[in-house]
N, CA, C and O of each residue as an XYZ file, in Angstrom:
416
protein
N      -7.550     -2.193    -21.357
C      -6.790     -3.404    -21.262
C      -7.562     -4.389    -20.384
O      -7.127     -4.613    -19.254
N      -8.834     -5.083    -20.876
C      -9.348     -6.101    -20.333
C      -8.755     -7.011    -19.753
O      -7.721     -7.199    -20.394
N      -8.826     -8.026    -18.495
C      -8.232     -8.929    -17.912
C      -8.928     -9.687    -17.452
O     -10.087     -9.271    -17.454
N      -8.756    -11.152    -16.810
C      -9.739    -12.151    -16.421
C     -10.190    -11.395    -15.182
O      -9.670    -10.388    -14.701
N     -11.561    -12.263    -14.630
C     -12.018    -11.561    -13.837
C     -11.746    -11.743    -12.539
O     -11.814    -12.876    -12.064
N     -11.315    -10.408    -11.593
C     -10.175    -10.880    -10.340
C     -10.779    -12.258     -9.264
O     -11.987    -12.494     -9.291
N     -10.279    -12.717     -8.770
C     -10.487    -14.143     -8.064
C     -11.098    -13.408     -7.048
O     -12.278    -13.581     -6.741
N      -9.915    -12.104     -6.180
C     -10.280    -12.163     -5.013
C     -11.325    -10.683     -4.935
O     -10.745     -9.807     -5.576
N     -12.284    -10.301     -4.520
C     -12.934     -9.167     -4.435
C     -13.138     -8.849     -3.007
O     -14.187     -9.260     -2.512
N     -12.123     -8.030     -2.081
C     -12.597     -7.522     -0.787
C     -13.714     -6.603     -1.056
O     -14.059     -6.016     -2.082
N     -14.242     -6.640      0.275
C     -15.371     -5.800      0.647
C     -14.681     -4.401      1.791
O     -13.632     -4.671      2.376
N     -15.042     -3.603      1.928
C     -15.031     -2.531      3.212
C     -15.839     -1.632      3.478
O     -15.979     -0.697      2.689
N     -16.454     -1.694      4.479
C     -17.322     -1.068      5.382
C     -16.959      0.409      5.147
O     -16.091      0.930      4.446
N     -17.775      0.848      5.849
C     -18.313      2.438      5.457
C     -16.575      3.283      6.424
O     -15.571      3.822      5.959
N     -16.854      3.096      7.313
C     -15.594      3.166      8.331
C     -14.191      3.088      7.955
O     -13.246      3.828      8.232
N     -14.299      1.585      6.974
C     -12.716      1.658      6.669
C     -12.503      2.861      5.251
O     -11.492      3.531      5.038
N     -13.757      2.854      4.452
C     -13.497      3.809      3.252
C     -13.445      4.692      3.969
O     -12.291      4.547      4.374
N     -13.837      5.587      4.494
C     -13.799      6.426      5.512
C     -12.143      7.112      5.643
O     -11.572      8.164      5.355
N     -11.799      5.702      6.306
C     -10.633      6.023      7.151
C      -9.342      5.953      5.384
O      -8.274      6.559      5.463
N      -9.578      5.445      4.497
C      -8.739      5.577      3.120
C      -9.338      6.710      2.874
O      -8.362      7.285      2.392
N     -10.300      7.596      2.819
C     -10.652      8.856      2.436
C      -9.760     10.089      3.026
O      -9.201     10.948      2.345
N      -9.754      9.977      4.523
C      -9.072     10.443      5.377
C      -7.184     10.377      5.021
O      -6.523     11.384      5.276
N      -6.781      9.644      4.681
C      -5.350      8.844      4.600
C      -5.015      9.972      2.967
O      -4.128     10.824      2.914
N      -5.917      9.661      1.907
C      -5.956     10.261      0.836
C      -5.493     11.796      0.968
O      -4.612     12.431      0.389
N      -6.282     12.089      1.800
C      -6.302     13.753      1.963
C      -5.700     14.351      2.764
O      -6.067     15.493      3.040
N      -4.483     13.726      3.454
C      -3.627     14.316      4.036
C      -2.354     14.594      3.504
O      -2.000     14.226      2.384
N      -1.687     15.214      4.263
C      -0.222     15.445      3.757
C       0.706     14.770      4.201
O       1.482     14.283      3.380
N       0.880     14.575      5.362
C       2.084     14.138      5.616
C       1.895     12.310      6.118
O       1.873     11.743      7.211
N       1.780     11.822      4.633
C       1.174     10.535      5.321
C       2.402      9.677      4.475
O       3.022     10.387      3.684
N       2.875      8.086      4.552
C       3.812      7.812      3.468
C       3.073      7.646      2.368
O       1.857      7.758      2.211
N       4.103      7.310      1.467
C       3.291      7.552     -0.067
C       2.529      6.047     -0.425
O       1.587      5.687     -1.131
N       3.657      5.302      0.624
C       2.846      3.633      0.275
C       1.004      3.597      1.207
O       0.088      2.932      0.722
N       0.873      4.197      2.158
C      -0.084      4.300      2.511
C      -1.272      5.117      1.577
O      -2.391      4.810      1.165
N      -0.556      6.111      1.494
C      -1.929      6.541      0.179
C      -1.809      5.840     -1.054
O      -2.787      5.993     -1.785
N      -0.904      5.118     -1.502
C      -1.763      4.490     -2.750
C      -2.303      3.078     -2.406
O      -2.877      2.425     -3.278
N      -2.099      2.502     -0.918
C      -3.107      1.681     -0.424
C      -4.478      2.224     -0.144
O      -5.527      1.582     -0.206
N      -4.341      3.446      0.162
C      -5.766      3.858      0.321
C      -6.814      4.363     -0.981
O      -8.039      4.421     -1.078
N      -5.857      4.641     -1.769
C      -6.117      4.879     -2.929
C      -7.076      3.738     -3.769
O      -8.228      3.838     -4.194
N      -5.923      2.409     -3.831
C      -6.451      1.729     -4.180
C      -7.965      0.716     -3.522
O      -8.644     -0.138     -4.092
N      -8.047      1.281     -2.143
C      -9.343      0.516     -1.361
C     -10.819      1.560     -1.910
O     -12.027      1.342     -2.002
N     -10.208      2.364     -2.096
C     -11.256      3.365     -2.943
C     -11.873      2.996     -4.045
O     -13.049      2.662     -4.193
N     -10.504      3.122     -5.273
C     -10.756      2.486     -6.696
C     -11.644      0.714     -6.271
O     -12.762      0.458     -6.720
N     -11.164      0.109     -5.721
C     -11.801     -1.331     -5.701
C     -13.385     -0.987     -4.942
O     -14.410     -1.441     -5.452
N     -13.410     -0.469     -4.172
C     -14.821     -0.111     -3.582
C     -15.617      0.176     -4.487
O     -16.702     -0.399     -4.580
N     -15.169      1.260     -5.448
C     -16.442      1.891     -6.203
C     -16.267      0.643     -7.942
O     -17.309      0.166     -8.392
N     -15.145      0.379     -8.521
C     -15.122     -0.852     -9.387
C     -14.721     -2.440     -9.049
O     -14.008     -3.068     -9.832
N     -15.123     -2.906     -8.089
C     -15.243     -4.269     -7.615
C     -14.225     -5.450     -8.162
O     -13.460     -6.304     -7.712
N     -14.944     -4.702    -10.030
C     -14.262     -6.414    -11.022
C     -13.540     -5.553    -11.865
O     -13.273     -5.804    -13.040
N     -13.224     -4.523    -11.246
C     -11.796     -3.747    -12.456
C     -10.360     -5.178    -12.385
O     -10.088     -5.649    -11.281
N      -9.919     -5.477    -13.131
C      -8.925     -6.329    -13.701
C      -7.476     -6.211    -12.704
O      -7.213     -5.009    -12.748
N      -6.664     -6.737    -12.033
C      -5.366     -5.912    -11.289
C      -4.733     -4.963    -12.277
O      -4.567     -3.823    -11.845
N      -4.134     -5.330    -14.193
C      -3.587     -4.871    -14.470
C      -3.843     -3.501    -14.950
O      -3.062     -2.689    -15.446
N      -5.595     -3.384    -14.601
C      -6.199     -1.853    -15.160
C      -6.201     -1.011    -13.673
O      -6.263      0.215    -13.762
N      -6.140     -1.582    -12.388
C      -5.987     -1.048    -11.255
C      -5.038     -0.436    -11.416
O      -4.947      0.787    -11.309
N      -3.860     -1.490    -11.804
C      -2.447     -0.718    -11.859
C      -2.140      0.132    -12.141
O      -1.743      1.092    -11.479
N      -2.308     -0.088    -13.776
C      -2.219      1.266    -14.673
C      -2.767      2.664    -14.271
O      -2.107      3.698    -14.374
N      -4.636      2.557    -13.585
C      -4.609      3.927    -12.806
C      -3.742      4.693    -12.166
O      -3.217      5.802    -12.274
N      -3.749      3.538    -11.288
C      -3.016      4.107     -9.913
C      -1.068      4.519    -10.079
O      -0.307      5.143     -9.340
N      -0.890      3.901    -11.231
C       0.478      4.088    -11.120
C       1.674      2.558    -10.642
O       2.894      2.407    -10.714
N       0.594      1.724    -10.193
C       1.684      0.809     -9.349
C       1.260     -0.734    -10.100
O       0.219     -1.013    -10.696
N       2.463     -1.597     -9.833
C       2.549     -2.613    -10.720
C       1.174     -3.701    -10.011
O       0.697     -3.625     -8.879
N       0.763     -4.754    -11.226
C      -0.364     -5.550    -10.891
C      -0.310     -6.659    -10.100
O      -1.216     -7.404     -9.727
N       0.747     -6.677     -9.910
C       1.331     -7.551     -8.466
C       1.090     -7.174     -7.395
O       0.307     -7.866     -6.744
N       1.616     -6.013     -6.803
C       1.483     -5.158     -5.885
C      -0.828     -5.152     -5.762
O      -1.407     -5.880     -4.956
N      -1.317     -4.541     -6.383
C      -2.901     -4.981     -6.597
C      -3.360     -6.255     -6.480
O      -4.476     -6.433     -5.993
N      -2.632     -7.262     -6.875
C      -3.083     -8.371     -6.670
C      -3.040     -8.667     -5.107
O      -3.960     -8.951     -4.340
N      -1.478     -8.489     -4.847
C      -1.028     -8.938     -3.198
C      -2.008     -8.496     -2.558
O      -2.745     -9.269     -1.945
N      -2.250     -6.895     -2.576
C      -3.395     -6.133     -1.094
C      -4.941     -6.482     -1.602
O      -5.850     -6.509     -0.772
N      -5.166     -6.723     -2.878
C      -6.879     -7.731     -3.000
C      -7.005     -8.630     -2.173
O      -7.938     -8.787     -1.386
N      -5.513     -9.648     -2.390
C      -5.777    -11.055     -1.706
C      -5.941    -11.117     -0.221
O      -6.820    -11.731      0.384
N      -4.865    -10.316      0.340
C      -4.499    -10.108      1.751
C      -6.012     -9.132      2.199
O      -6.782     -9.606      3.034
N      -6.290     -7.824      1.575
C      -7.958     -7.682      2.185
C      -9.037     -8.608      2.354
O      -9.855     -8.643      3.274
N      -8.912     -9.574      1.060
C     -10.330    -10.438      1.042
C     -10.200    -11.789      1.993
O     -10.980    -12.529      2.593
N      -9.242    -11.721      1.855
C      -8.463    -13.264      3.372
C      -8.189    -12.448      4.663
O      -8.845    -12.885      5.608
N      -7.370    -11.341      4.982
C      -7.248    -11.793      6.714
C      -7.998    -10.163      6.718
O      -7.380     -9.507      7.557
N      -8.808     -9.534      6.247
C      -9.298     -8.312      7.040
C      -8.876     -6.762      6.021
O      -8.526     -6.652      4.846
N      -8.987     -6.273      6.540
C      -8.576     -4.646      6.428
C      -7.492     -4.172      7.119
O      -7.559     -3.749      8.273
N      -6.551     -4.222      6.493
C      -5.190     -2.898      7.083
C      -4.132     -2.373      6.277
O      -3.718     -3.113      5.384
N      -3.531     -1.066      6.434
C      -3.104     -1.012      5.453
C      -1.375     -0.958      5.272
O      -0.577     -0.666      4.381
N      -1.337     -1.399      6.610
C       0.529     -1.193      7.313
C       0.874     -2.517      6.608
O       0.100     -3.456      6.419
N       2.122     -2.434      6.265
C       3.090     -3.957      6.081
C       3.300     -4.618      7.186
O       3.599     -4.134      8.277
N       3.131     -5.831      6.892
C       3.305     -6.905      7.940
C       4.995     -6.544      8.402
O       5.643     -6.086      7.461
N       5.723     -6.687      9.644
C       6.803     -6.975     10.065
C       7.433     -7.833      9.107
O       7.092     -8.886      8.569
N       8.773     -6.861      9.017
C       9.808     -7.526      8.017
C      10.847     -8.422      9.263
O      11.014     -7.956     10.390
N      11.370     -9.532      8.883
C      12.782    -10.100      9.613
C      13.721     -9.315      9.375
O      13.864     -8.651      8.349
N      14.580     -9.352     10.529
C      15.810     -9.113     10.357
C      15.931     -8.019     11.273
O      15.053     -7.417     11.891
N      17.624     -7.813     11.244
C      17.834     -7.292     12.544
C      17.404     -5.277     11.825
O      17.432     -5.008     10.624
N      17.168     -4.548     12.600
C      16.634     -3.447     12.316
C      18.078     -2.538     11.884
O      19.169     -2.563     12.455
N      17.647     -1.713     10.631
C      18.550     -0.860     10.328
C      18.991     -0.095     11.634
O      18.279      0.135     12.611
N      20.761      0.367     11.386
C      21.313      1.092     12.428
C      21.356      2.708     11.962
O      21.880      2.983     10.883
N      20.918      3.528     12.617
C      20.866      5.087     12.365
C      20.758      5.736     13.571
O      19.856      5.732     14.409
N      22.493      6.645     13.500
C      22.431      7.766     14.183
C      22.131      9.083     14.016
O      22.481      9.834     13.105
N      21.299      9.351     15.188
C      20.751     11.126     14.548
C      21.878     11.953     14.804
O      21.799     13.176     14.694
N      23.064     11.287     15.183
C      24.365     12.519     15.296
C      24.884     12.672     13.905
O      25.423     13.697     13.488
N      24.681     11.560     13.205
C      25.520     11.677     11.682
C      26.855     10.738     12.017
O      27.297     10.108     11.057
N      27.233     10.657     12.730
C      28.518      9.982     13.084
C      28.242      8.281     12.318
O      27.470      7.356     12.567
N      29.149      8.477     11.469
C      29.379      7.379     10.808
C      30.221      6.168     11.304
O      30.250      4.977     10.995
N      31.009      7.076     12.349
C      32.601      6.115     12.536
C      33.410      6.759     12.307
O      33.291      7.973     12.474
N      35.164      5.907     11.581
C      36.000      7.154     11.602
C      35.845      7.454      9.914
O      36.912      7.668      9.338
N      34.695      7.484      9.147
C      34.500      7.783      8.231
C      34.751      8.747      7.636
O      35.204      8.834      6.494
N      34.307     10.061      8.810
C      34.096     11.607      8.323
C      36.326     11.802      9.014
O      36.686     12.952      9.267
N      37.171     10.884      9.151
C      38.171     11.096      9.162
C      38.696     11.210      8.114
O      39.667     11.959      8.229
N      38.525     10.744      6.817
C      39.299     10.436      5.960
C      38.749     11.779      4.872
O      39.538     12.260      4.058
N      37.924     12.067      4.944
C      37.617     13.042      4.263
C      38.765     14.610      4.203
O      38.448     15.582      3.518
């Protein structure tokens, strides 16, 4: 599935493949992190692969490929999500819901 040829092409140093090699081959890592690392791999070794043939490898939509091309080749290498707004989910490790578990 040929596609125009991508605008943005990051580069990464020996270090950061490295450190996506590392990320790849672990276990207990999240799953969004390994298919970021995944994908700094695939783009390392095919440069001008298309987003929507990235995708299709990897499993994840060509949006998502497009976003982390653009964001590598403009502000750097990383592979965490930027800080979301908003006030932070509430979770207790007691389970206590409230008088929730009353009505049961």
């Amino acid at each position: 599935m040929p596609g125009p040829s991508p605008l943005y092409r990051p580069k990464f140093s020996r270090s950061q493949l490295a450190e996506a090699r590392e990320l790849v081959r672990k276990r207990r890592v999240p799953h969004a992190l390994v298919r970021r690392a995944q994908l700094v791999l695939l783009l390392a070794e095919e440069p001008t692969i298309s987003n929507p043939e990235a995708g299709e490898q990897l499993g994840i939509h060509e949006n998502t490929v497009r976003y982390w091309r653009q964001r590598w080749a403009t502000e750097g290498f990383v592979l965490e999500d930027r800080p979301r707004p908003g006030r932070p989910p509430k979770f207790s490790p007691s389970g206590d819901c409230g008088d929730q578990g009353d009505r049961l």
